[in-house]
C-alpha positions as CSV (number, residue, x, y, z in Angstrom):
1,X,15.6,-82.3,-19.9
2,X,16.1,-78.7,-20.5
3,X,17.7,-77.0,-22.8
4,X,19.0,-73.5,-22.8
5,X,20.3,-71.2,-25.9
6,X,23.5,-69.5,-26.1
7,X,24.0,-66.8,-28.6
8,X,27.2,-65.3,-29.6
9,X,27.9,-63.1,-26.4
10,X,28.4,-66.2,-23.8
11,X,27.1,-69.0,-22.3
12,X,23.3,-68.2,-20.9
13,X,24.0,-69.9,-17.3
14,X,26.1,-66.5,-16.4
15,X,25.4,-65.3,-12.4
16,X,22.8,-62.4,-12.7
17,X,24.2,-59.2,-11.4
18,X,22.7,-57.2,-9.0
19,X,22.2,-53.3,-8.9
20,X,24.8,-51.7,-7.2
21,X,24.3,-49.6,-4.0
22,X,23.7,-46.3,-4.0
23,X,26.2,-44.6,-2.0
24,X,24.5,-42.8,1.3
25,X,24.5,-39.2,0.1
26,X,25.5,-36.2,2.6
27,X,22.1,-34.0,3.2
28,X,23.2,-30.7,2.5
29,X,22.2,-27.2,4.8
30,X,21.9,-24.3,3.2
31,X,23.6,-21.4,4.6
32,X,21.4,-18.2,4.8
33,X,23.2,-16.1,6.9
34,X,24.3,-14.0,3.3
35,X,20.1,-13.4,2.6
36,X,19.6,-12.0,6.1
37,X,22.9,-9.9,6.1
38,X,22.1,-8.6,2.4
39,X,17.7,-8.5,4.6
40,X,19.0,-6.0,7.3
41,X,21.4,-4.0,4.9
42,X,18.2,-3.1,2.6
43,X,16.0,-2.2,6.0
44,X,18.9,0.4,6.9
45,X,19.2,1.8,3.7
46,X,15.7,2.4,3.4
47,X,15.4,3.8,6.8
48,X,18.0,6.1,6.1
49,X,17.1,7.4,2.8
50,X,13.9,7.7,3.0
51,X,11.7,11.2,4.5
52,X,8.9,11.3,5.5
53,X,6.3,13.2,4.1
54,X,5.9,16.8,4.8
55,X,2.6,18.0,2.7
56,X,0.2,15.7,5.5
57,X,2.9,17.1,8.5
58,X,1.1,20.0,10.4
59,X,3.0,22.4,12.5
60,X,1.9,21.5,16.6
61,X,1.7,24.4,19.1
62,X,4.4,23.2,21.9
63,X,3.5,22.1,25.7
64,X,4.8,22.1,28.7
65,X,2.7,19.7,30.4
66,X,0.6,16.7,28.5
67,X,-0.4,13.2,28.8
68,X,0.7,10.8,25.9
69,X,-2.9,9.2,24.0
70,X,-2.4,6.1,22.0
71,X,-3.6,6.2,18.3
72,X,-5.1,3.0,18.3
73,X,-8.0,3.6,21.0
74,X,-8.5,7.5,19.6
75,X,-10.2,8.9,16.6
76,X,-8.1,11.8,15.6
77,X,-8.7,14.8,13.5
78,X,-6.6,17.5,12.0
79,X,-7.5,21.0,11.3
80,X,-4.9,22.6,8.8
81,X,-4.2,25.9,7.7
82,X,-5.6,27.4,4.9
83,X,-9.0,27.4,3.1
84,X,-11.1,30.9,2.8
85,X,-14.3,30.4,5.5
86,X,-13.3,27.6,6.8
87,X,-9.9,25.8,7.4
88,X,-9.6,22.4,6.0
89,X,-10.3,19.7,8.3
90,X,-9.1,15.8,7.9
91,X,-10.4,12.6,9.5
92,X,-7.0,11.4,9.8
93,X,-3.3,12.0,11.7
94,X,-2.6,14.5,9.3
95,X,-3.4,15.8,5.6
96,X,-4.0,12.7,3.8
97,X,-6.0,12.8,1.0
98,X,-9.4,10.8,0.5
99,X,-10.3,11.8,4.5
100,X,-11.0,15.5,3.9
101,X,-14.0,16.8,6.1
102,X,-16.8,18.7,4.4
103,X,-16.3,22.7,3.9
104,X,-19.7,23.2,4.8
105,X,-20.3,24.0,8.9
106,X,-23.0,21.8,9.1
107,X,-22.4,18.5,6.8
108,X,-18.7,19.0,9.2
109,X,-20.4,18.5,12.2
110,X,-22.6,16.0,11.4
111,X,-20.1,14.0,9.5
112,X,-17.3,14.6,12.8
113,X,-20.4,13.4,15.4
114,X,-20.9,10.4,13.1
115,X,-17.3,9.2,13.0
116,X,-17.3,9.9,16.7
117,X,-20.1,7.8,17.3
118,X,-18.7,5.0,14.9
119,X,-15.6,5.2,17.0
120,X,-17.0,4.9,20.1
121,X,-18.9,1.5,19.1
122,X,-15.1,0.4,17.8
123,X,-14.2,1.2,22.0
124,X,-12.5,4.5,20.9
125,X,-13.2,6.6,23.9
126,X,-11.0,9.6,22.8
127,X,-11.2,12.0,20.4
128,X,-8.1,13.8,19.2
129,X,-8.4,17.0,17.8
130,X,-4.7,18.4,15.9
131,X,-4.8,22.1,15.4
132,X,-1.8,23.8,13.2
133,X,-0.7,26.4,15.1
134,X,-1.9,29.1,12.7
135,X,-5.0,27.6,12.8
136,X,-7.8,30.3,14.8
137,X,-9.3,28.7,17.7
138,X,-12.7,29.4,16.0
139,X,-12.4,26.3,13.9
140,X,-10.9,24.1,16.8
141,X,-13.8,24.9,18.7
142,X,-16.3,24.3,16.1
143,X,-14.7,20.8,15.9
144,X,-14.7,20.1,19.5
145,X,-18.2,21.2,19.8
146,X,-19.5,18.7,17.2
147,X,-17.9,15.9,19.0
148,X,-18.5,16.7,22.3
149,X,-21.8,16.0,21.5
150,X,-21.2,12.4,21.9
151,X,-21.5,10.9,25.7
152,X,-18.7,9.2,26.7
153,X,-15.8,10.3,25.5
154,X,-12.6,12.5,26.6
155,X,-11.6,15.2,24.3
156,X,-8.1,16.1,23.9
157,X,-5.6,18.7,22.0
158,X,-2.4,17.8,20.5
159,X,0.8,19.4,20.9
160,X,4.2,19.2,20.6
161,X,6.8,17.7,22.9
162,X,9.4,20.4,23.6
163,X,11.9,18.1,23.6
């Protein structure tokens, strides 16, 4: 025979319980329409406030005829005024610091035929050559004649729309 206890609370033969059911609970979207509003309202304002920057701008002679050269299959150079022999010249689209071009005629040409030859390996046919307007044709043509030296590739002069 068996014999079970009770204590002061009840009878020991009381029906277990069982845990209750959780009730299903509603999966819940969040809405980020707000975060892209708040997204496009920060692009705008900093397109709009912001200028660009005009110490690496140079000053384009205008055309009236010209065929439009993509940046991204081109090494361009820029040729500033300014400077006392020689004009400063840049490796880049413009005057940006860290690409200046030696002052000396020499160490130029060599270092403009060697990023020539660099770009043509990287499939840049083109070589752009961006004169300021001020700029005497002297040093343009110094330019052009160090990388010209380079088979292969099309030379060409920028200049500003007119429109």
């Amino acid at each position: 025979m068996l014999m079970v206890a009770e204590d002061d609370a009840g009878p020991a033969n009381e029906a277990p319980t069982f845990p209750l059911r959780k009730r299903p609970t509603e999966e819940v979207d969040m809405d980020i329409t707000p975060m892209i509003d708040l997204v496009f309202l920060l692009l705008i304002f900093f397109l709009v406030a912001s200028t660009p920057d005009q110490r690496t701008a140079i000053d384009l002679p205008e055309a009236r005829h010209g065929v439009a050269v993509t940046q991204s299959d081109a090494v361009i150079f820029t040729i500033a005024e300014g400077g006392v022999n020689i004009a400063p010249a840049y490796a880049a689209d413009g005057r940006i610091p860290g690409t200046e071009l030696p002052d000396d005629d020499e160490a130029r040409s060599r270092r403009v035929r060697e990023l020539v030859e660099n770009g043509f390996r990287d499939d840049k046919t083109k070589v752009v050559v961006k004169g300021d307007r001020n700029v005497a044709h002297r040093e343009v043509a110094k330019l052009i004649k160090a990388a010209s030296q380079v088979n292969g590739i099309k030379l060409h002069l920028a200049v500003m729309d007119p429109k």
